[in-house]
DRENZA-465441 format. One record per residue (C-alpha): residue number from 1; chain; x, y, z. Coordinates in steps of 0.25 Angstrom, whole numbers, m for minus. Example, Ala and Ser with C-alpha at 12.3 -4.5 7.8 and 13.67 -1.06 7.14 Angstrom:
DRENZA-465441
    n  chain      X      Y      Z
    1      A     49    m18     31
    2      A     55     m4     29
end
This chain:
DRENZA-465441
    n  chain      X      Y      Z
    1      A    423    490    281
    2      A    422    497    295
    3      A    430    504    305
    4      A    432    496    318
    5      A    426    509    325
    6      A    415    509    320
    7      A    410    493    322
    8      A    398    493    333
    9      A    404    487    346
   10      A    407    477    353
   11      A    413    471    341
   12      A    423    460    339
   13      A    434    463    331
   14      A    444    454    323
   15      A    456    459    318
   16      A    458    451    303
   17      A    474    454    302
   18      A    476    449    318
   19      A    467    436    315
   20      A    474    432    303
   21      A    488    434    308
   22      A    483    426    321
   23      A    477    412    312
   24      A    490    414    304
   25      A    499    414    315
   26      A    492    402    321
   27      A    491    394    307
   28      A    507    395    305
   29      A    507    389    319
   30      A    502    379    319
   31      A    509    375    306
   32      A    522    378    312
   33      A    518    369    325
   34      A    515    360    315
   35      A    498    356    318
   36      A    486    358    313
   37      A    479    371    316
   38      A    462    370    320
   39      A    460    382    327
   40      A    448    385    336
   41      A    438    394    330
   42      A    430    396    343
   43      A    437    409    343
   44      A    434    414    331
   45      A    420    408    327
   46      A    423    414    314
   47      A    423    407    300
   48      A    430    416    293
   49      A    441    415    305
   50      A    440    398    302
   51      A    443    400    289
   52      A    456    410    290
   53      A    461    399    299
   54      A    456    387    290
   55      A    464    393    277
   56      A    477    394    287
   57      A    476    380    289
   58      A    468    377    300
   59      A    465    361    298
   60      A    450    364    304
   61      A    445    371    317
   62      A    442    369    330
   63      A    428    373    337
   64      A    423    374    351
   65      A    407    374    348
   66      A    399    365    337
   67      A    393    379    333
   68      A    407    382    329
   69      A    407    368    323
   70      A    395    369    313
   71      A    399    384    309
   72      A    413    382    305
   73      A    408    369    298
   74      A    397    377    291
   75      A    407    385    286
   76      A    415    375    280
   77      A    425    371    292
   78      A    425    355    290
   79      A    435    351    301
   80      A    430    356    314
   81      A    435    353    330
   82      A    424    355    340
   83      A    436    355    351
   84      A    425    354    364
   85      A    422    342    371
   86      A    409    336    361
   87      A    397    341    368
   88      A    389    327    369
   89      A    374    334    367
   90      A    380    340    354
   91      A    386    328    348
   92      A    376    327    337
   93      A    377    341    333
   94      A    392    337    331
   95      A    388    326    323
   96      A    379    334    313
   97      A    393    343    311
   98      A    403    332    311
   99      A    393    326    299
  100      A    398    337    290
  101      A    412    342    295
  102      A    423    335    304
  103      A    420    338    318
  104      A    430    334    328
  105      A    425    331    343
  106      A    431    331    356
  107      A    429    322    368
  108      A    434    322    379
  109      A    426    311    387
  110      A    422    298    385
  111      A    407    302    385
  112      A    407    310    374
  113      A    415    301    366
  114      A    405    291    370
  115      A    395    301    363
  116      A    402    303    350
  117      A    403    289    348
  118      A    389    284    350
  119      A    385    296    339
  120      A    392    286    330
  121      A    398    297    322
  122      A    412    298    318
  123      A    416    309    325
  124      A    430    316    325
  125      A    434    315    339
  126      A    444    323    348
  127      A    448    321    361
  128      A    451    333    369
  129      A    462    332    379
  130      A    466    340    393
  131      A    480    345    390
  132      A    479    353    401
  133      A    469    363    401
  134      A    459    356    409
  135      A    444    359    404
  136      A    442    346    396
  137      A    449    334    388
  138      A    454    322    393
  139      A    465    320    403
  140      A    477    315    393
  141      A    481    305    404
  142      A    469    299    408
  143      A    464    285    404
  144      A    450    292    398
  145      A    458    299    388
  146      A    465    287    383
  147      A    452    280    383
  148      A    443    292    377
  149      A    454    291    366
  150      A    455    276    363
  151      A    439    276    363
  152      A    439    287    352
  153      A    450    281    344
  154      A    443    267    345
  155      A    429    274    343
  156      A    424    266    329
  157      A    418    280    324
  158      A    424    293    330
  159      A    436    298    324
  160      A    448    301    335
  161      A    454    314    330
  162      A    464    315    341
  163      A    467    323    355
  164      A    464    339    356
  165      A    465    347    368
  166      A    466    364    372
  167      A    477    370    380
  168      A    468    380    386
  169      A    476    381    399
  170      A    484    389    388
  171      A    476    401    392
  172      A    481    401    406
  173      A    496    400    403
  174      A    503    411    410
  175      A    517    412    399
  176      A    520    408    388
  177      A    529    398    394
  178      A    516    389    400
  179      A    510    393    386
  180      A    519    384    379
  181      A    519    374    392
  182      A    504    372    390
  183      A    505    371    374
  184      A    516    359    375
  185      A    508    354    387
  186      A    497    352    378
  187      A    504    348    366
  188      A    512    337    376
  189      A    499    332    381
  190      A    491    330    369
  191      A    504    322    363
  192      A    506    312    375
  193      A    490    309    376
  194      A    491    305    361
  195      A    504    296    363
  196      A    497    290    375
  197      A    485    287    367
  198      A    492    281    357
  199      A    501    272    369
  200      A    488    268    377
  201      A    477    271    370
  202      A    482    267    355
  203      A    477    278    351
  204      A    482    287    340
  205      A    481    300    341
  206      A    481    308    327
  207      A    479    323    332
  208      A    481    331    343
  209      A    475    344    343
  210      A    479    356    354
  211      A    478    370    355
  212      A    475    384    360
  213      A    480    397    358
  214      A    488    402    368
  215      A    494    384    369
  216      A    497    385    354
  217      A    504    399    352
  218      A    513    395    361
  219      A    516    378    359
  220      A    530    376    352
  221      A    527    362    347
  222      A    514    353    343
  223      A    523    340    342
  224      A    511    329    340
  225      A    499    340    340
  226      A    492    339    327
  227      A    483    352    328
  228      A    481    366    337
  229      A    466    374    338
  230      A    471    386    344
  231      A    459    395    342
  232      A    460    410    350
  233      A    473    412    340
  234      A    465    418    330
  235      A    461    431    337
  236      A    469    430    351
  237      A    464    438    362
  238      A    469    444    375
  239      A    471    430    381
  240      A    480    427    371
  241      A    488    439    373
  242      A    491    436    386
  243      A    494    423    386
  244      A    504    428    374
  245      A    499    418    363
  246      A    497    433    354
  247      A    499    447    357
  248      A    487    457    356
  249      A    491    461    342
  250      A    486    446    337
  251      A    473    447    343
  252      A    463    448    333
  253      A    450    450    340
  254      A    445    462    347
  255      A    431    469    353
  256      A    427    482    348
  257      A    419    489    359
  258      A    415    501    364
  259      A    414    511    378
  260      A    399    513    382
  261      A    400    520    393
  262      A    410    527    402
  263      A    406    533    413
  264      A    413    545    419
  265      A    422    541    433
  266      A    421    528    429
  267      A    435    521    425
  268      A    429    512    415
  269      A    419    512    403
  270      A    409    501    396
  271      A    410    494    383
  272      A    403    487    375
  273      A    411    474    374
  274      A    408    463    389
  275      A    406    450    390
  276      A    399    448    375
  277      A    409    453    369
  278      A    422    450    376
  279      A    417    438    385
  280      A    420    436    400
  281      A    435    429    398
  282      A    444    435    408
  283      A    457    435    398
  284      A    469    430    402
  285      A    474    426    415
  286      A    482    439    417
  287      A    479    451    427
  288      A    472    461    418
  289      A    458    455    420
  290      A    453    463    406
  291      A    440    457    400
  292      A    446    465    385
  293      A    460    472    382
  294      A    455    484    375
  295      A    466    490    364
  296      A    475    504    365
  297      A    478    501    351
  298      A    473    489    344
  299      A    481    491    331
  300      A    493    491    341
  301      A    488    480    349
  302      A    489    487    362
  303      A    481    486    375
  304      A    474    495    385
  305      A    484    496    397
  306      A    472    503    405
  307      A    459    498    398
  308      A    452    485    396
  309      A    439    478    398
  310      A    437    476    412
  311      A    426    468    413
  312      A    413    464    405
  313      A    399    461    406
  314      A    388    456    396
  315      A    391    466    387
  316      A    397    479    395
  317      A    412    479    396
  318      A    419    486    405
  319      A    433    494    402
  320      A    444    499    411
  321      A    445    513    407
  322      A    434    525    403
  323      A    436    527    389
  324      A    423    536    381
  325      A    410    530    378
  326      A    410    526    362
  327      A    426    521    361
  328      A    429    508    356
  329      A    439    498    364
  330      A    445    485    355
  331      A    446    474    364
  332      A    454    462    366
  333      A    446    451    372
  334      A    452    441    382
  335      A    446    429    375
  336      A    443    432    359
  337      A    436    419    358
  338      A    427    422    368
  339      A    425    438    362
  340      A    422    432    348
  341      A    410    424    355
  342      A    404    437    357
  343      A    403    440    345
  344      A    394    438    331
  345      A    405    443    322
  346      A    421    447    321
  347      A    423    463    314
  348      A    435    459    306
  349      A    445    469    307
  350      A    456    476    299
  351      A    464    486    305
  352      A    452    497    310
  353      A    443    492    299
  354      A    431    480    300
  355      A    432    472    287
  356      A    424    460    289
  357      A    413    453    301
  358      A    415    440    302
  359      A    405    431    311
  360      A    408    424    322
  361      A    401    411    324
  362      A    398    410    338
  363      A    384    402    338
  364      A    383    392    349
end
């Protein structure tokens, strides 16, 4: 074991007590809410993460890349979701996977339903669903989505696994109140498109999938939801503590970094943490414009009134306030997911002491 002080920078911490008492939280919710949990791990990347969340009773994960796919899958991870619209050049890599785990794919178009079924391979098919948000899935009340759904129930060799959609409009909620608006929104929607599948389309629809953070911490029912992937719960970030869906005491990820140059007269000073280590995501739609809360106190899980990254570059970052060359600032990124991409490996913290590295799998 280490000192947190003494780790080389930029570094990316991950608090093991925080992390643990966030998959928990998120376990008993989904029990309590009565669906399935297969949480996204695109924000982990993390094996030994899957599996804390896999002996809590996750039913199988959810993944945004194949890379993500084939690495949980070589590490024993048998029920995987590659929840993107299927990338048509890339179906027979997703073949080669599905021939030795259960891979479920999600269309959203007829042409690449087209694809999958000239494959002849019995895929396990999703299709993905606009409750909302916008960036893809079908319209729930258009005459393709009943048809994209009848030809996949009535396909003689995929398998029809049900509708799934994201509620990432979530992110843009302004209270709580439309927080929980956008969560029954979702819910509703995904609900009523499988009744009218079943009514017009004869089609029945055995699972309905939804999910996201901010959408599920705050939904007071899944009445005919069968499963939820929230995936940012399990290390939560700034965004999430604005939108409400934690408080920065839950956030279990953080950047180590250090000051390397402050310039005398000048009203701010360098670190070593920019873009590659916090990425570019603007945070929350809030006025403080930070690119990183930086801790007071991070036992106390108190902020910096008067300093915060500012702004980033490739790999300088730049902070609000002088402070001496060689001091070290804990950093709460805007967007863990995106911070985690940054980085080869996880320092595994307890209290002030390092106990563990774990790898973050973040080949593309």
């Amino acid at each position: 074991m280490s000192d947190v002080a003494d780790l080389p920078t930029p570094a990316l911490l991950l608090d093991r007590a925080k992390l643990e008492t966030n998959l928990g939280a998120m376990a008993s919710r989904a029990r309590a809410l009565g669906v399935a949990l297969r949480p996204h791990i695109k924000t982990h990347k993390c094996i030994e993460i899957g599996r804390m969340q896999r002996a809590l009773g996750a039913t199988g994960i959810t993944v945004s890349t194949l890379q993500e796919a084939r690495v949980f899958a070589d590490h024993g991870f048998d029920d995987i979701t590659w929840a993107f619209p299927v990338i048509l050049n890339r179906v027979d890599e997703a073949m080669e996977l599905a021939s030795r785990v259960t891979l479920r794919i999600v269309v959203d178009s007829p042409d690449a339903l087209v694809r999958l079924m000239g494959t002849g391979y019995p895929f396990h098919v999703w299709i993905k669903v606009d409750c909302g948000y916008h960036r893809a899935g079908v319209d729930p009340r258009s005459e393709v989505a009943v048809n994209l759904a009848r030809d996949l129930h009535e396909s003689p060799t995929l398998t029809f696994d049900g509708i799934l959609t994201h509620s990432g409009h979530a992110y843009h909620a302004r209270d709580k109140d439309m927080l929980r608006s956008i969560a029954e929104e979702e819910r509703r929607v995904m609900v009523d498109f499988a009744e009218r599948l079943r009514v017009e389309g004869a089609v029945d629809v055995s699972r309905i999938s939804v999910g996201s953070t901010p959408a599920m911490s705050f939904v007071e029912n899944l009445d005919g939801v069968t499963e939820m992937r929230p995936g940012n719960h399990s290390l939560y970030d700034y965004s999430q503590t604005v939108l409400g869906s934690c408080t920065v005491l839950d956030c279990a990820a953080t950047v180590l970094a250090s000051v390397v140059s402050s310039q005398p007269g000048m009203s701010h000073c360098v670190i070593d943490a920019g873009a590659l280590a916090l990425s570019k995501d603007p945070g929350p739609d809030d006025a403080s414009r930070t690119m990183g809360e930086i801790f007071d106190d991070y036992a106390a899980g108190t902020r910096s009134e008067t300093t915060r990254v500012v702004s980033v570059s490739q790999e300088h970052g730049i902070v609000s306030k002088r402070l001496p060359v060689g001091s070290k600032v804990r950093i709460l990124p805007n967007h863990s997911c995106l911070t985690v991409a940054q980085f080869d490996e996880f320092h595994v913290v307890e209290r002030d002491r390092v106990v563990d590295t774990w790898k973050i799998w973040r080949e593309r």
